[in-house]
C-alpha positions as CSV (number, residue, x, y, z in Angstrom):
1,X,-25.8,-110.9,78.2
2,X,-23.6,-107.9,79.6
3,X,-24.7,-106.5,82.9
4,X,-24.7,-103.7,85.0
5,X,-22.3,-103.1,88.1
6,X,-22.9,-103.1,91.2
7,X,-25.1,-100.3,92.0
8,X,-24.2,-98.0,95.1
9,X,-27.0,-95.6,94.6
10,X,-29.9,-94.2,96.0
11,X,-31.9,-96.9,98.0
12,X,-35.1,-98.6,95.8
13,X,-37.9,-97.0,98.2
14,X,-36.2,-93.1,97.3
15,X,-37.9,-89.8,96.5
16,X,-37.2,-89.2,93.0
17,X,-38.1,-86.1,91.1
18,X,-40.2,-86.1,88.4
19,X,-37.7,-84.2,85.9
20,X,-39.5,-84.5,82.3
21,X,-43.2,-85.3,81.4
22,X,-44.0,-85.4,78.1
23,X,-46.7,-86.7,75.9
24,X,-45.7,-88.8,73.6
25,X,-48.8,-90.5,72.2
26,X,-52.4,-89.4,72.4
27,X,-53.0,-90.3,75.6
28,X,-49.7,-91.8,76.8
29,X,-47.3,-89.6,78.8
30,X,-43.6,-90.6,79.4
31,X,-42.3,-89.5,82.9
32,X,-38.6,-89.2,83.6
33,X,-37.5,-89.0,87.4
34,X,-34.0,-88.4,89.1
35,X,-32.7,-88.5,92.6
36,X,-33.1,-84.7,93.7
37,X,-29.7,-84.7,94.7
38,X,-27.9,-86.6,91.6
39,X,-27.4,-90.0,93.2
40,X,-26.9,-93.0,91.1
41,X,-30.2,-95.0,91.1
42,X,-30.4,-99.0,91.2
43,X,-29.7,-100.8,87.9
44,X,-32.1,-102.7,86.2
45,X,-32.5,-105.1,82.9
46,X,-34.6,-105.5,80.2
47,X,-38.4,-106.2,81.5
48,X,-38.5,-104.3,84.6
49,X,-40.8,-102.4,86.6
50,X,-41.3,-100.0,89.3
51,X,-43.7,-99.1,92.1
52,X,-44.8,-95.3,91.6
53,X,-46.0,-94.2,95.1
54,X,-48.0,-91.1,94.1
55,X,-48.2,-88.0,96.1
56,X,-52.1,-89.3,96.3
57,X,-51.4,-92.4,98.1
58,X,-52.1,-94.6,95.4
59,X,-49.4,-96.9,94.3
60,X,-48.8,-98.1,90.9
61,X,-46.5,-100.5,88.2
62,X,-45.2,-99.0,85.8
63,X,-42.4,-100.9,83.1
64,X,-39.5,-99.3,82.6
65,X,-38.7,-98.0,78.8
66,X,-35.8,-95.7,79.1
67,X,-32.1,-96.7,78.8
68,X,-30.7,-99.3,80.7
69,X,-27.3,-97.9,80.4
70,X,-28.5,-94.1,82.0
71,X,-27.8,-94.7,86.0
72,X,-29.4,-92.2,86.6
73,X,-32.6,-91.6,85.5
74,X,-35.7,-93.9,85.2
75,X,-38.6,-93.8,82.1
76,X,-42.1,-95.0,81.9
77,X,-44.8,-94.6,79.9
78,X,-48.0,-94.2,81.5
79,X,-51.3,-94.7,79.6
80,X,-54.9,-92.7,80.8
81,X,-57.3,-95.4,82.0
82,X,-60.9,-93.9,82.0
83,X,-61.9,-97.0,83.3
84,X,-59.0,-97.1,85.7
85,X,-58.4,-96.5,89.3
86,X,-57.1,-92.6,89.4
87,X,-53.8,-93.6,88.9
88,X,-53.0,-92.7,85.8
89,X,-55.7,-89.7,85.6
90,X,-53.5,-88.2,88.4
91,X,-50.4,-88.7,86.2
92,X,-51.8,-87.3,83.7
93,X,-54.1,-84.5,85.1
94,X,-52.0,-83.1,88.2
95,X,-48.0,-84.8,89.1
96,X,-46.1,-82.3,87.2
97,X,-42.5,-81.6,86.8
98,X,-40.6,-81.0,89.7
99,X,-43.2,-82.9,91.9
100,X,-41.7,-85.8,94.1
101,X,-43.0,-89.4,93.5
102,X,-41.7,-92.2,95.5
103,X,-40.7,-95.0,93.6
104,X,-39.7,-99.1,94.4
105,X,-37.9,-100.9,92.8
106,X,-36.9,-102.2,90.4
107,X,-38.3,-105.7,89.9
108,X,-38.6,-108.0,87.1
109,X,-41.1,-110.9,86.5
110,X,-40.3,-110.6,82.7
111,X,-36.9,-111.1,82.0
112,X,-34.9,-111.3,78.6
113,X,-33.3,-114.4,78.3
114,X,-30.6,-115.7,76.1
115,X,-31.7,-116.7,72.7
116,X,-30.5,-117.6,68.8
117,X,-33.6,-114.7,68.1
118,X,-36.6,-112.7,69.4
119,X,-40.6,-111.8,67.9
120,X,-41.1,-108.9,70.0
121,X,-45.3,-108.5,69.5
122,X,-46.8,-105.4,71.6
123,X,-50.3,-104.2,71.8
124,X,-50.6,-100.6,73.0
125,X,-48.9,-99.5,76.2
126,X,-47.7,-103.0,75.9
127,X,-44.7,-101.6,74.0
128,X,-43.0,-100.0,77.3
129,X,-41.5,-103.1,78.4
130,X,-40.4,-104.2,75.2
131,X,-38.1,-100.8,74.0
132,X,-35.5,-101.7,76.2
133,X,-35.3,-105.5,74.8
134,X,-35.4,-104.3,71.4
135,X,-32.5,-102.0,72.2
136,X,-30.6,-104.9,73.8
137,X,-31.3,-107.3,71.1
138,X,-29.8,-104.6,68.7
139,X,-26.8,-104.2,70.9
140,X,-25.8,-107.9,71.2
141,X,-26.3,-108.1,67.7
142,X,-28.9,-110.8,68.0
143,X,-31.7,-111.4,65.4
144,X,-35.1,-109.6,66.2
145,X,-38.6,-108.3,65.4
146,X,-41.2,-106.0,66.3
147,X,-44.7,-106.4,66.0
148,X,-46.5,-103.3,67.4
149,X,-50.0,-103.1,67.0
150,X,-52.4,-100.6,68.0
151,X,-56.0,-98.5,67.9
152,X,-55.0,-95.7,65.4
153,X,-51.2,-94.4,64.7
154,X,-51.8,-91.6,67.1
155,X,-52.1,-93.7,70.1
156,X,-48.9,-95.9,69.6
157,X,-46.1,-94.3,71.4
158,X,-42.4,-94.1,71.1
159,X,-42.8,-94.8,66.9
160,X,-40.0,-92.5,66.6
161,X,-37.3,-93.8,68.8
162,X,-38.6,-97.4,66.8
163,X,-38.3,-95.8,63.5
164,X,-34.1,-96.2,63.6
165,X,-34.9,-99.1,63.4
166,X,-36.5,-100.2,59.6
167,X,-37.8,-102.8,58.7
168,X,-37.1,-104.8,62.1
169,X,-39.9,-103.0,63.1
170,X,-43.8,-103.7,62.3
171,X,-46.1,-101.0,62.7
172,X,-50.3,-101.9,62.8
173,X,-52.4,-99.5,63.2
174,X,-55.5,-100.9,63.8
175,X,-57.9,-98.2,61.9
176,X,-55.6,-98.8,58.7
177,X,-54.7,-102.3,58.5
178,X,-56.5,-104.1,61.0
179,X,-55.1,-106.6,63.7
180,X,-52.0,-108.1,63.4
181,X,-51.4,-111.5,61.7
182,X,-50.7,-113.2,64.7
183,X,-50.7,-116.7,62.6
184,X,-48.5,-116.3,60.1
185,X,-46.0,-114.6,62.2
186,X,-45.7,-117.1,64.9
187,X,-45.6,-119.9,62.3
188,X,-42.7,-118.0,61.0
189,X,-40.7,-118.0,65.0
190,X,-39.0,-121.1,64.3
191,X,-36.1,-121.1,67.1
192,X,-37.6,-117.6,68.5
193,X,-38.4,-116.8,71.7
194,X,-41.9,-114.9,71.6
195,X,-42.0,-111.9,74.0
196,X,-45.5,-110.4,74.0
197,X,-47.0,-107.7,76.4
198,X,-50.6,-105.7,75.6
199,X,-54.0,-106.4,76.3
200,X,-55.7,-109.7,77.2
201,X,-57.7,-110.5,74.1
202,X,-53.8,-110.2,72.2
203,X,-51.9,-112.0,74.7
204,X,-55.1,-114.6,74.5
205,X,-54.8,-114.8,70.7
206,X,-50.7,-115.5,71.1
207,X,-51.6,-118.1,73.5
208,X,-54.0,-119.5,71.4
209,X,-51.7,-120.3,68.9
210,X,-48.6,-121.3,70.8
211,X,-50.8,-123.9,72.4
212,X,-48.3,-126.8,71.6
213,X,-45.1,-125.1,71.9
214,X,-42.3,-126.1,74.4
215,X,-42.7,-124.1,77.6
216,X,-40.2,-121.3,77.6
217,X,-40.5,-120.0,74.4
218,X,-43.5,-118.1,75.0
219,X,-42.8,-115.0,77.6
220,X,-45.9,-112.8,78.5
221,X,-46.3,-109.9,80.6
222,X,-49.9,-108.2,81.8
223,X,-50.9,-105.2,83.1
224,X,-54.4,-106.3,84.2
225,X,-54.8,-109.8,86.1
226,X,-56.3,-112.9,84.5
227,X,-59.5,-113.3,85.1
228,X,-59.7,-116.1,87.9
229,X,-62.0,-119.1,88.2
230,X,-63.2,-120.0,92.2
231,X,-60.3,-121.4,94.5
232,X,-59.6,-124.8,93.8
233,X,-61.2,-125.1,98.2
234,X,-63.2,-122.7,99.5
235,X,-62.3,-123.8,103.4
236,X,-60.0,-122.0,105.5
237,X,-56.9,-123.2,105.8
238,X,-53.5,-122.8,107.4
239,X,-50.2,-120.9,107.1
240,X,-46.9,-121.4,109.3
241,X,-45.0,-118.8,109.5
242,X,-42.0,-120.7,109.7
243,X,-39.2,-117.6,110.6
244,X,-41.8,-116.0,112.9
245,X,-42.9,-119.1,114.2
246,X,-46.2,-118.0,114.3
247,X,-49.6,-120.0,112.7
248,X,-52.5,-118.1,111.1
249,X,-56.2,-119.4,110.0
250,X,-57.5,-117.9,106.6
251,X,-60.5,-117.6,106.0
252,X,-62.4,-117.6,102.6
253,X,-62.8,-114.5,102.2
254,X,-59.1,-113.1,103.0
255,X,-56.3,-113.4,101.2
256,X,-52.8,-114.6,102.5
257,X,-51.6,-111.3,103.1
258,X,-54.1,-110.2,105.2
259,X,-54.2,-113.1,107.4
260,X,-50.2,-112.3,107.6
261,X,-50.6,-108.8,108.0
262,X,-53.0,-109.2,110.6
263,X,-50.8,-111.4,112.9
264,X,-48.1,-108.0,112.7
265,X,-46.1,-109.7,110.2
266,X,-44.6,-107.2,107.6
267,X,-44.6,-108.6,103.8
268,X,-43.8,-106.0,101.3
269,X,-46.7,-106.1,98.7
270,X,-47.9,-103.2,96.2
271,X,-50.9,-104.7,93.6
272,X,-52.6,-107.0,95.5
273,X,-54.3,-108.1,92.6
274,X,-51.5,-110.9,91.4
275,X,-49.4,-108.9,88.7
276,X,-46.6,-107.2,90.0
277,X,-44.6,-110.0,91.9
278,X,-44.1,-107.9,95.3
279,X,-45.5,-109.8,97.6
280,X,-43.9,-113.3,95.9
281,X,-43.5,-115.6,98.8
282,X,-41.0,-118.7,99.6
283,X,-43.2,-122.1,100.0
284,X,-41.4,-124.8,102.4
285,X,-44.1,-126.9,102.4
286,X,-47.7,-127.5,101.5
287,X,-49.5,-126.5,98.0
288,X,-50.3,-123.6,96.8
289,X,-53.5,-122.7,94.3
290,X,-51.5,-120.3,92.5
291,X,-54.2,-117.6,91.1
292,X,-51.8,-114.9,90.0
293,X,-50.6,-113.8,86.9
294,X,-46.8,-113.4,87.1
295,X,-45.5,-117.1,87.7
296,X,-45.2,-118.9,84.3
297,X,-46.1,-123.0,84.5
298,X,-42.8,-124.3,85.2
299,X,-42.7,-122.2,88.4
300,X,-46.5,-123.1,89.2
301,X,-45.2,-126.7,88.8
302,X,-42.1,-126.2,91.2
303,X,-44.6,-125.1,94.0
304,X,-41.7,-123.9,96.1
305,X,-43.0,-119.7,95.9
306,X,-46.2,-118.0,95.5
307,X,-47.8,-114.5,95.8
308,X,-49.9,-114.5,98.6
309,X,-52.2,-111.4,97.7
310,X,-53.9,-113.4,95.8
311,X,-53.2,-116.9,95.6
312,X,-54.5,-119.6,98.2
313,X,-54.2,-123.3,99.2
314,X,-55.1,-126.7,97.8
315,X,-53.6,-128.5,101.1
316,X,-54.9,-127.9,104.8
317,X,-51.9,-125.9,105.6
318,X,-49.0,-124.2,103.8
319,X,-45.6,-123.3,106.2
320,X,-44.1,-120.2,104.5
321,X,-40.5,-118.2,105.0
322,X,-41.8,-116.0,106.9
């Protein structure tokens, strides 16, 4: 696939300005930010995400859903959690336009891979990581469909930037046609790659039936963790730091990154709940109980990284490249 240049812009932790906020679903409002003084920003692919660092302290991932090709400006759709943390009510309740955000970035634990074709399948606010692949499926001239299901028409966003494209493109409300036919739609992939992003009953129910398929066709992306069985050892264990040749005990009730943390060495981390890929850490040696929900099982299998906010040990000592 084409990509970017080299970018020479602003630097990924910058100040951007939040240039256009606009509701485009109920409940779902697309923010648009710049550099306040024009700069180019740091390109990015299909499947990316930023940190927005919000003038409340709190810090959260958002995908990316704009256009690729635009150096300088990022998108992202932001949904209202009532259940949530205050993120997104402070997104949508106060950050206005011409308010600063910080923002890092960008990172991608989803990426769009070569293939003969692509099922695109979104549930919600699950569609924000999958505009930009649609748009670069269409531009490479690739075969591809949308699946895009949703509570009620109202609350799926961005159905008019979709609409160009016909038929390509599914749209299920819920309310009118119930849930999507996740069976007779996969049985129809063939040679696609699946791409699937949405809530965890939807990306359960894909999973469910691509139970026997080779690994690598299936590609999923969530926005809350999995829910997490007890660590495969619940004694303390070990980590070398191997660059800061320092050792660190951790306990069972801390997490890597605070045992690191704690002996003054800086890691660069954001969820700390095992779905954004910030904190993903280089293993030399040992193995890991991986407990997040970005590393797909190949990577598990390697053993040779993990993200230490949230994942632990099954050995009595890891060394890390730290």
């Amino acid at each position: 696939m084409p990509q970017n240049p080299v970018s020479s812009g602003a630097p990924a932790d910058a100040a951007l300005h939040v240039v256009a906020k606009e509701l485009v679903a109920e409940g779902v409002v697309a923010l648009t930010v710049r550099h306040p003084d024009g700069r180019r920003l740091p390109d990015w692919a299909p499947g990316a995400h930023i940190d927005l660092l919000l003038p409340n302290g709190l810090t959260r991932q958002y995908s990316l859903c704009g256009d690729r090709w635009d150096a300088y400006s990022y998108r992202v759709g932001v949904l209202r959690e009532p259940a949530g943390r205050g993120g997104s009510a402070y997104v949508h309740d106060v950050l206005a336009e011409g308010d600063l955000v910080g923002v890092g970035g960008p990172r991608n634990n989803f990426p769009l891979v070569p293939a003969p074709r692509y099922l695109f399948i979104a549930g919600g606010i699950g569609i924000t990581p999958l505009l930009p692949m649609v748009r670069q499926a269409e531009l490479m001239g690739i075969d591809w469909q949308l699946l895009y299901g949703g509570r009620t028409r109202t609350s799926m966003a961005f159905q008019d930037e979709l609409a160009a494209y016909g038929d390509r493109v599914s749209v299920v409300p819920r309310d009118e046609q119930g849930h999507l036919d996740l069976p007779a739609s996969l049985a129809a992939a063939d040679d696609a790659k699946v791409y699937v992003c949405g809530p965890g009953p939807l990306l359960a129910a894909v999973e469910n039936c691509c139970a026997d398929w080779p690994v690598g066709m299936l590609r999923t992306e969530r926005f809350v963790p999995k829910a997490r069985g007890a660590p495969l050892r619940d004694e303390p264990f070990e980590v070398e730091l191997a660059r800061s040749g320092l050792a660190v005990t951790v306990s069972p009730g801390a997490s890597v990154l605070d045992a690191v943390q704690a002996a003054g060495v800086n890691v660069l981390s954001s969820c700390r709940e095992g779905t954004c890929g910030t904190c993903e850490t280089t293993v030399l040696a040992g193995a890991p109980d991986h407990r997040d929900s970005v590393l797909d099982d190949e990577e598990r299998s390697a053993g040779d990284c993990m993200l230490i906010c949230v994942s632990r040990s099954c050995s009595d000592r890891l060394v890390l490249d730290l």
